[in-house]
C-alpha positions as a Markdown table, in Angstrom:
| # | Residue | x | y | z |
|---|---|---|---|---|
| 1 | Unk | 68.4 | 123.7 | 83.7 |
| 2 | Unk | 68.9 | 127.3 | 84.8 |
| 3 | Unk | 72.2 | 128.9 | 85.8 |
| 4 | Unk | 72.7 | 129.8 | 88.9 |
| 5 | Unk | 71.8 | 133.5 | 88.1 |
| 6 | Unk | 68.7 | 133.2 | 86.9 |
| 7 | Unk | 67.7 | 132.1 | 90.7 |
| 8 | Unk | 66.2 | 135.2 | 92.8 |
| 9 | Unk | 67.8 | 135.8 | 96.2 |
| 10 | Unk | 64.5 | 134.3 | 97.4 |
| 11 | Unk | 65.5 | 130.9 | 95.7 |
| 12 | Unk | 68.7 | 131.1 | 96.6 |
| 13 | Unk | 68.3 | 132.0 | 100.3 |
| 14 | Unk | 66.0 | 129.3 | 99.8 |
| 15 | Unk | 68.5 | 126.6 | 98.9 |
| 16 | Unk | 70.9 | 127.8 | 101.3 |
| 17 | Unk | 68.6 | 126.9 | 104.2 |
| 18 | Unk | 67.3 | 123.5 | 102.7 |
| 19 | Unk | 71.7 | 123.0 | 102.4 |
| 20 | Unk | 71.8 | 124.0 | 106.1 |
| 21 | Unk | 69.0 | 121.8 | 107.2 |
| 22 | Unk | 70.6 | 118.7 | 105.2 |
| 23 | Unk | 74.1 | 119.3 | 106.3 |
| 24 | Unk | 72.6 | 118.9 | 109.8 |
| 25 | Unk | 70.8 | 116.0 | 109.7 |
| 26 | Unk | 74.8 | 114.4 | 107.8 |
| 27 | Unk | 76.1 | 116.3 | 111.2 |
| 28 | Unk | 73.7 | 114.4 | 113.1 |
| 29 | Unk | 75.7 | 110.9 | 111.5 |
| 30 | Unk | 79.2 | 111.6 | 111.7 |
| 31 | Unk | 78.3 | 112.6 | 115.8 |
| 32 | Unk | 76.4 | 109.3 | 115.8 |
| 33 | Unk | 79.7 | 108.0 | 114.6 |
| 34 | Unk | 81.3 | 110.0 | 117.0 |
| 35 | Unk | 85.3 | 109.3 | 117.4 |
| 36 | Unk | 85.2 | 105.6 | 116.1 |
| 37 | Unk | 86.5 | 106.7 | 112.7 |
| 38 | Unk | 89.8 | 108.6 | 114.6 |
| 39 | Unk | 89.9 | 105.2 | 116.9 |
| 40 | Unk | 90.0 | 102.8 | 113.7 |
| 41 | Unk | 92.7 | 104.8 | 112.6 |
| 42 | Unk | 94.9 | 105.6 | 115.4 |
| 43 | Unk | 94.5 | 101.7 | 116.2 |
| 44 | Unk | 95.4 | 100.8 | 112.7 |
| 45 | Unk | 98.4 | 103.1 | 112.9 |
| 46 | Unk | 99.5 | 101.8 | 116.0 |
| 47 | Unk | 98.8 | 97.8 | 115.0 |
| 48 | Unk | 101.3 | 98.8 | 111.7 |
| 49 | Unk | 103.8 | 100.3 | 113.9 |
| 50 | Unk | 103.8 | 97.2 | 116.5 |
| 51 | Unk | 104.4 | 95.2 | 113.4 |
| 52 | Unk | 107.4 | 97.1 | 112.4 |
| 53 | Unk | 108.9 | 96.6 | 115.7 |
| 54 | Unk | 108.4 | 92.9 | 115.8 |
| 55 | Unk | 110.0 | 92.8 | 112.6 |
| 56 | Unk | 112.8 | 94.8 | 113.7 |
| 57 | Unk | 112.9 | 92.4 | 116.4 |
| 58 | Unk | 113.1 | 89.6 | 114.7 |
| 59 | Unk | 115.7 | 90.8 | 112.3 |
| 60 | Unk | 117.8 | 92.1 | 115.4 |
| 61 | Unk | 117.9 | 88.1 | 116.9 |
| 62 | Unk | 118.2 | 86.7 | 113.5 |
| 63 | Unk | 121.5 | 89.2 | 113.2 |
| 64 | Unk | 122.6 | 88.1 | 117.1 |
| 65 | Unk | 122.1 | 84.7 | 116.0 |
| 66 | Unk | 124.2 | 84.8 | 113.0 |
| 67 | Unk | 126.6 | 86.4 | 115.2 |
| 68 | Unk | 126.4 | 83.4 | 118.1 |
| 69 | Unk | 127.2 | 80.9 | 115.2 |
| 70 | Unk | 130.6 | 83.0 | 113.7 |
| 71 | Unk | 131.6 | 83.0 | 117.6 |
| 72 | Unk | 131.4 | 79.1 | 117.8 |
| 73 | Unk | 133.2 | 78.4 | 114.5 |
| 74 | Unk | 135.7 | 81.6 | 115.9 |
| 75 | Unk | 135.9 | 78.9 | 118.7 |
| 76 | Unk | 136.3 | 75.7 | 116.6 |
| 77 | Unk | 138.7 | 77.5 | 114.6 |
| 78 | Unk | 140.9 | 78.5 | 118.0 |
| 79 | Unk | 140.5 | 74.7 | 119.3 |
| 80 | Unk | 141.7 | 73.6 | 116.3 |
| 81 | Unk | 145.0 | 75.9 | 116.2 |
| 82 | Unk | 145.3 | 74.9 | 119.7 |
| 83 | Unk | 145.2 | 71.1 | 118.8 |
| 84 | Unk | 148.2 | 72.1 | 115.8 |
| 85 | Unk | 150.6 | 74.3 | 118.3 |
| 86 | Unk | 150.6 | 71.5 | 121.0 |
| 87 | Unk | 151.6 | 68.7 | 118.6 |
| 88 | Unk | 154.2 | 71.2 | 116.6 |
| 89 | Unk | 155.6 | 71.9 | 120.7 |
| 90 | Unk | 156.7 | 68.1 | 120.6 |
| 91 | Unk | 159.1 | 68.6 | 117.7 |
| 92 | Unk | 160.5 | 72.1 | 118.7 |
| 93 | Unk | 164.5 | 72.5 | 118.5 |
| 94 | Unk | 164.6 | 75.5 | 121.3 |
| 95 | Unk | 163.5 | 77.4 | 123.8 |
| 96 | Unk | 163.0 | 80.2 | 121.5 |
| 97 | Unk | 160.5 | 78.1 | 119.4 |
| 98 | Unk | 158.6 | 76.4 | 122.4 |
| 99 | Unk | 158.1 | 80.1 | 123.6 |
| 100 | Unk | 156.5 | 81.6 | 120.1 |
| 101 | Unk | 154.1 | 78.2 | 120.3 |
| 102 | Unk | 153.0 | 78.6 | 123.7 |
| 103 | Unk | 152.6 | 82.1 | 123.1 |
| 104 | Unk | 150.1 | 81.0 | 120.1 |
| 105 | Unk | 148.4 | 78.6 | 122.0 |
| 106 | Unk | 147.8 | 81.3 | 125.0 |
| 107 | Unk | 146.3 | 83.8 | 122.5 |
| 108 | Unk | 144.3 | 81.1 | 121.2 |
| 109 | Unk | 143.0 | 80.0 | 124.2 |
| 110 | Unk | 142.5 | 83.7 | 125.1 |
| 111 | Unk | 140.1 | 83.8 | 121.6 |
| 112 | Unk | 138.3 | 80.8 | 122.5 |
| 113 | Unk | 137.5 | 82.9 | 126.5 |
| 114 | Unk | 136.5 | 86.1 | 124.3 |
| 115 | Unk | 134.2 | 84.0 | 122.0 |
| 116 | Unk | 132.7 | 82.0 | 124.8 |
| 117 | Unk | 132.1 | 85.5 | 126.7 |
| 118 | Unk | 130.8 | 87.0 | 123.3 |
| 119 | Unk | 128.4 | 84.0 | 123.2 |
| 120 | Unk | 127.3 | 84.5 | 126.6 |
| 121 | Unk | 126.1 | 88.4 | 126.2 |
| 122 | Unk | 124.6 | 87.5 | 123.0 |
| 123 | Unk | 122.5 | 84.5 | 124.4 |
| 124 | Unk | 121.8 | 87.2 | 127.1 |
| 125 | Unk | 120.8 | 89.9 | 124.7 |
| 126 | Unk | 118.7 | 87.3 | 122.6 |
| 127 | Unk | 116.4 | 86.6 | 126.0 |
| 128 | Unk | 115.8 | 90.6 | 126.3 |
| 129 | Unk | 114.6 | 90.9 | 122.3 |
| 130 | Unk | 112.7 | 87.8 | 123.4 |
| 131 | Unk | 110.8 | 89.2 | 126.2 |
| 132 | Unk | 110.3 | 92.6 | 124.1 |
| 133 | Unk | 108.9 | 90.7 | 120.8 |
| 134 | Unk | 106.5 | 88.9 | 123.2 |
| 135 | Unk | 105.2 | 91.8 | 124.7 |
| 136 | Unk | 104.5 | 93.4 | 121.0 |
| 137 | Unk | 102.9 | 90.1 | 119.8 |
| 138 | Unk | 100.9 | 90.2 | 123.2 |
| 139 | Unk | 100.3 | 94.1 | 122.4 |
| 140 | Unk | 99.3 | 93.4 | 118.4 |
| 141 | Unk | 96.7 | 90.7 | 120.0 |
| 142 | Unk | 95.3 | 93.2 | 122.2 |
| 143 | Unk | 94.9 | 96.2 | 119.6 |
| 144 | Unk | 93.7 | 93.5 | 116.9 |
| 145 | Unk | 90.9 | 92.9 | 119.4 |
| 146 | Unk | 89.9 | 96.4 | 120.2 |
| 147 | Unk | 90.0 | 97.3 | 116.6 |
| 148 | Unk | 87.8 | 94.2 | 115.4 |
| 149 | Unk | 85.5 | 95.9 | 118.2 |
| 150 | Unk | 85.8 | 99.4 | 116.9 |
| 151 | Unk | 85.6 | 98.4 | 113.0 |
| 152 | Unk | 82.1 | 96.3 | 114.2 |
| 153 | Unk | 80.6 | 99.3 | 115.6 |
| 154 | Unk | 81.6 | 101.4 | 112.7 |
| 155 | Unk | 80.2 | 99.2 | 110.2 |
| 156 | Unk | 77.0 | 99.0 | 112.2 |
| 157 | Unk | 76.4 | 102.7 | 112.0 |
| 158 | Unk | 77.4 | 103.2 | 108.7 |
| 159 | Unk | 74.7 | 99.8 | 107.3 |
| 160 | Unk | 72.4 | 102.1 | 109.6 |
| 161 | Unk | 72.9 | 105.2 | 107.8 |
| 162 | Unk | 74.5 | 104.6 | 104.9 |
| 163 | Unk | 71.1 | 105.1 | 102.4 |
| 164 | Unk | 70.1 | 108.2 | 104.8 |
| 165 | Unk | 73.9 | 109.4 | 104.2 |
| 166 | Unk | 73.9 | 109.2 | 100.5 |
| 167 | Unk | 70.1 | 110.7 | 100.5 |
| 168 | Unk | 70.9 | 113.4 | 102.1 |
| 169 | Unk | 74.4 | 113.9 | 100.3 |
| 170 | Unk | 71.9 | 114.2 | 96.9 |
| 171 | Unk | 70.5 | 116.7 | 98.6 |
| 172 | Unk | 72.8 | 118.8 | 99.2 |
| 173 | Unk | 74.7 | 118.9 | 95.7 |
| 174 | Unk | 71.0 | 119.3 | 94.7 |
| 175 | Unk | 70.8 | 122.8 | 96.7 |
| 176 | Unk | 74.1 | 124.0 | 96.1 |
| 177 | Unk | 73.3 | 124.4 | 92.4 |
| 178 | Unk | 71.0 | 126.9 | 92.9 |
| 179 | Unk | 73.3 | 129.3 | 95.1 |
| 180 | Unk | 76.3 | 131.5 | 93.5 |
| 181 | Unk | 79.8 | 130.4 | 94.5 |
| 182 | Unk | 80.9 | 133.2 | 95.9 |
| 183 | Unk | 77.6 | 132.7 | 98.4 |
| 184 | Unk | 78.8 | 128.7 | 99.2 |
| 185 | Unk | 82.6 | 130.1 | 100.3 |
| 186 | Unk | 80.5 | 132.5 | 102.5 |
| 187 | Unk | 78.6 | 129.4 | 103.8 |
| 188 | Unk | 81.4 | 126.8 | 104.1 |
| 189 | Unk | 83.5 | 129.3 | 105.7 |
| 190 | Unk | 81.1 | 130.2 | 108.7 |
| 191 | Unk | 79.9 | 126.6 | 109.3 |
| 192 | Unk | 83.7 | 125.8 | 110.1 |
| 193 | Unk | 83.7 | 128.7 | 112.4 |
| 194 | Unk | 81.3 | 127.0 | 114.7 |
| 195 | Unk | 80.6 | 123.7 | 116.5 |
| 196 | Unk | 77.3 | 123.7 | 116.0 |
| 197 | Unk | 77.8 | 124.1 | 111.9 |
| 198 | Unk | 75.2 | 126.4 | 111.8 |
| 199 | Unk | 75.9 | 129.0 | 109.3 |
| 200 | Unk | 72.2 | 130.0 | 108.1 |
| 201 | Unk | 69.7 | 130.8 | 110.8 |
| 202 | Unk | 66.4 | 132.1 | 111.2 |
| 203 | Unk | 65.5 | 135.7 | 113.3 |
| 204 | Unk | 63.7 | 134.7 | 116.5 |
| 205 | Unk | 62.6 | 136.9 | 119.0 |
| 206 | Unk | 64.0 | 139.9 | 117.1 |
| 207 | Unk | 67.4 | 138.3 | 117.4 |
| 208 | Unk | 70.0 | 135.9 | 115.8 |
| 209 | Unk | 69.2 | 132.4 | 115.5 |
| 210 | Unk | 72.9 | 131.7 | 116.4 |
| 211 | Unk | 74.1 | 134.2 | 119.1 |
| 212 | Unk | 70.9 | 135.9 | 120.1 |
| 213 | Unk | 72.2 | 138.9 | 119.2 |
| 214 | Unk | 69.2 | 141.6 | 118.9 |
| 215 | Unk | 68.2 | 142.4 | 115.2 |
| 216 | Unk | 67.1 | 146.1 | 114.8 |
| 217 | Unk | 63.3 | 146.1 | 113.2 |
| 218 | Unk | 64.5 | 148.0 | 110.1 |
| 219 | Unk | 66.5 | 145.5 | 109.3 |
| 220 | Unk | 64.5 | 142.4 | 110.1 |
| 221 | Unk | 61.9 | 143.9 | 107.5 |
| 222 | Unk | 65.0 | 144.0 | 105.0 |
| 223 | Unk | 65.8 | 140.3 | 105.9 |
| 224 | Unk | 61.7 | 139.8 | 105.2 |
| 225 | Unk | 61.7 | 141.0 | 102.0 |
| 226 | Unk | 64.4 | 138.7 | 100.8 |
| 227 | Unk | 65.7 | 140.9 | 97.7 |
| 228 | Unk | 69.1 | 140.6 | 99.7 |
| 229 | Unk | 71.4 | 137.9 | 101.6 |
| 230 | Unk | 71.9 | 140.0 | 105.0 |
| 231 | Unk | 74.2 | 138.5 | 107.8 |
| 232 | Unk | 74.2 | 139.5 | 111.8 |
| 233 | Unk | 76.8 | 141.8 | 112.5 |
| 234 | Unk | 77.9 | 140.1 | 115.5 |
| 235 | Unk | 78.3 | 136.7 | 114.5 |
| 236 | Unk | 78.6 | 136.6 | 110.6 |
| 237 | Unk | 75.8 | 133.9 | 110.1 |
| 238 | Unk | 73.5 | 134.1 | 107.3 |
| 239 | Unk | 70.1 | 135.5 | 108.8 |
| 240 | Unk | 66.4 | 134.2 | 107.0 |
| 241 | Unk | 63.0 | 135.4 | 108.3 |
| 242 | Unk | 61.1 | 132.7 | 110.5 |
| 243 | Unk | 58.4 | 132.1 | 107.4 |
| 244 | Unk | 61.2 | 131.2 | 104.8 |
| 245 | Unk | 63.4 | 128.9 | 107.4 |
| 246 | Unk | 60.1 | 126.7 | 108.9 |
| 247 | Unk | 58.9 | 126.8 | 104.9 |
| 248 | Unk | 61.7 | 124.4 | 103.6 |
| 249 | Unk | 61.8 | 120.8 | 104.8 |
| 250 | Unk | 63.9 | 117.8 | 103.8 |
| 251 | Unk | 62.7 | 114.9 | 103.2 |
C-alpha cells in the first residue's frame, strides 16, 4: 500500500472530503441518539447514588437498633440493682446505710428514666430513617423505570444503526490513511470548533461553504488547481472546489 506521501494533494484533498462526508452521516447517528446516552448515564449515576443512601439508611437503623436493645438490657440491669438495694434496705444497721441504698436505688431508678427516654428518641429517630429509606426505595423504583425506558430507546437506535455505524466508521479509517497527520490535527481541530462539524467545505457562490465569507477569484483558481490545501481566512475551514466536493460520494 502507498504511504501517505506518495498521495497528491488532489488525493488527499480528496480523502479529506470523502472523511468529511462520512463523519457526517456518524453525526447524523449520535443526533439521532440525541441526549439518551447522557440520560442513561446521569440515571445510572443517580440510581447508584440512591442505593448508597438506602444502604446508609439501613446501616444507620440497624446501628439505632443495636442501640434500643443496649438501653433495655441498661434497663434490666437498673431493675435488677433496684430489686438487690431494696432487699439489702431490710437488713440495714443505720441510718447512714439506709441513706447510701436509697441513694443507689434513686440513681438507679434515675438510669432506668434516662434509658426509657433514650429508647423513646431512638424509636422516634428510627420512624424518620423509615420514612426517608421509603422515599429512596420509592425514588430507585421510579429512576429504574425511566431508565428501562431510556436504555429501550437507546438500544433501538443503536440495532437501527449499528451496521450503518460500523460502515461508515470503515470508512473513515479508510480515508484517513491517505491524508498526512499533520493535515488530520488540522481537520479534527476545526470540526471541534464548530457545531455543525464541518471542517472541509466546498466554494459556492465565490464564497465559503461554512461562513459565506467571499473568496477572491485568484484564489478560488488556486483552490481549482488543487496542487495545495488552502483554508478561508475567516473561518479556518478547509476550502475544495465545487467539482472535487460533488465528485466524492459515500456509499
Amino acid at each position: 500500500m502507498a504511504s501517505v506521501k506518495d498521495f497528491s494533494v488532489e488525493e488527499k484533498l480528496s480523502s479529506l472530503v470523502l472523511l468529511q462526508k462520512v463523519d457526517c452521516k456518524l453525526d447524523e447517528i449520535q443526533i439521532l441518539k440525541g441526549e439518551l446516552p447522557m440520560e442513561v448515564k446521569d440515571l445510572e449515576d443517580e440510581i447508584e447514588g440512591l442505593h448508597a443512601r438506602q444502604t446508609r439508611v439501613e446501616e444507620e437503623i440497624n446501628g439505632i437498633q443495636e442501640f434500643i436493645e443496649q438501653r433495655k438490657q441498661g434497663i434490666k440491669d437498673a431493675e435488677a440493682l433496684v430489686k438487690k438495694y431494696e432487699k439489702q434496705s431490710e437488713n440495714v444497721k443505720n441510718n447512714r446505710e439506709f441513706e447510701a441504698i436509697n441513694k443507689e436505688i434513686e440513681m438507679q431508678t434515675l438510669e432506668v428514666k434516662l434509658c426509657e427516654k433514650h429508647i423513646k428518641d431512638a424509636t422516634e429517630e428510627i420512624a424518620e430513617k423509615a420514612r426517608q429509606l421509603e422515599t429512596a426505595k420509592k425514588a430507585v423504583g421510579t429512576k429504574e423505570g425511566n431508565l428501562s425506558g431510556k436504555k429501550g430507546e437507546l438500544e433501538k437506535i443503536i440495532a437501527e444503526t449499528e451496521k450503518e455505524e460500523k460502515h461508515y466508521n470503515k470508512e473513515a479509517d479508510a480515508a484517513r490513511k491517505h491524508v498526512d497527520e499533520r493535515l488530520l490535527t488540522s481537520y479534527d481541530r476545526i470540526r471541534k470548533n464548530y457545531r455543525n462539524g464541518l471542517a472541509v467545505v466546498p466554494v459556492e457562490r465565490d464564497s465559503c461553504g461554512g461562513c459565506f465569507h467571499a473568496i477572491p477569484p485568484q484564489k478560488q483558481s488556486e483552490i481549482k488547481l488543487r496542487k495545495k490545501v488552502m483554508v478561508c481566512e475567516n473561518c479556518g475551514r478547509i476550502l475544495v472546489d465545487t467539482d472535487l466536493f460533488d465528485k466524492v460520494d459515500v456509499k
